[in-house]
C-alpha positions, -999 to +999 in steps of 0.1 A: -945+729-166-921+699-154-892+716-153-912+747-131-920+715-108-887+703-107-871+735-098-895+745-073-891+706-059-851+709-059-859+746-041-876+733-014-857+701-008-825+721-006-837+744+016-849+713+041-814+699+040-796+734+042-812+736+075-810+724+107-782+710+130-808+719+157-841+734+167-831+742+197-810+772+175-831+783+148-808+788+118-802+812+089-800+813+053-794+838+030-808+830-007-797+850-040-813+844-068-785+857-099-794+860-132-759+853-157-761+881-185-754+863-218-725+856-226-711+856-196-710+819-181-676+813-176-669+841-160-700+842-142-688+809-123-652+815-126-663+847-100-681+827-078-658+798-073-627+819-074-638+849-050-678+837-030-669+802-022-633+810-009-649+836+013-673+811+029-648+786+032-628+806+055-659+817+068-665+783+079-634+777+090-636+806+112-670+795+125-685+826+108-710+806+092-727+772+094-729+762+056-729+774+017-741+761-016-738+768-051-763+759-070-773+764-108-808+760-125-824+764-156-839+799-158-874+797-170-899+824-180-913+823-145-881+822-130-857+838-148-823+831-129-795+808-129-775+806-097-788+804-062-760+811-036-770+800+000-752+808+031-767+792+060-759+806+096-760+785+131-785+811+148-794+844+150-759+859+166-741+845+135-764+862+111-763+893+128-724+893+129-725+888+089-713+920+076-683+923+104-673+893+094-671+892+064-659+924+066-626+911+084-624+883+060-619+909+025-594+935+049-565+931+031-578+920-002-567+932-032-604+931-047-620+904-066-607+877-087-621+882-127-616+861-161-615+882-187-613+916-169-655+908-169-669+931-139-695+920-119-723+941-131-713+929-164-719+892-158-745+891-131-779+907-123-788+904-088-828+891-096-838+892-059-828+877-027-845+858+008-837+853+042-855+821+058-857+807+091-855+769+098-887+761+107-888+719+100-853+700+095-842+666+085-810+667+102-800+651+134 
């Protein structure tokens, strides 16, 4: 029961300081909630910080995006995943621009960096996934 309390406590403060440069533009986020098939760990994160986080750091560079996070949790009975991958956008013209962007950003790709030859839908069930609006934001 303290560790459901924890996570749903490290949920929402995340998501309060994920967004929120400005209320003036309401921002974005993207939540997926993956669960890592056993016993695929390392390549589980191996995928994501070799192929998802490049892609949003050029993303950011671009101006494609506002923010991204990475984050792992315990999986419980009651919440039965392990990664939660955020991708925050600035306002709604960003978000809406998502797919063509990140569309130009894989064009010339020779597909996704793997360890072990380990294919996605080997490693990673997609449990479910949110997009949320910045309603309340701690930043300045």
């Amino acid at each position: 029961m303290k560790l459901q309390k924890a996570i749903t406590s490290v949920i929402f403060v995340v998501l309060l300081s994920l967004i929120g440069h400005s209320q003036a533009a309401q921002q974005i986020s993207t939540i997926d909630f993956i669960k890592i098939n056993q016993p695929y760990n390392k390549e589980a994160l191996y995928f994501y910080e070799n192929n998802w986080q490049v892609l949003r750091e050029q993303a950011v560079k671009k101006g494609y995006i506002d923010s991204f996070m990475l984050i792992e949790v315990p999986a419980t009975s009651k919440a039965a995943f392990h990664l939660m991958l955020m991708t925050t956008y600035r306002n709604k013209e960003q978000f809406e621009l998502r797919e063509k962007n990140f569309s130009q950003l894989m064009s010339g790709s020779t597909g996704p960096k793997l360890l072990n030859n380990v294919l996605p839908e080997q490693f990673r069930t997609m449990m479910f996934n949110k997009t949320s609006s910045t309603v309340v934001s701690s930043e300045r």
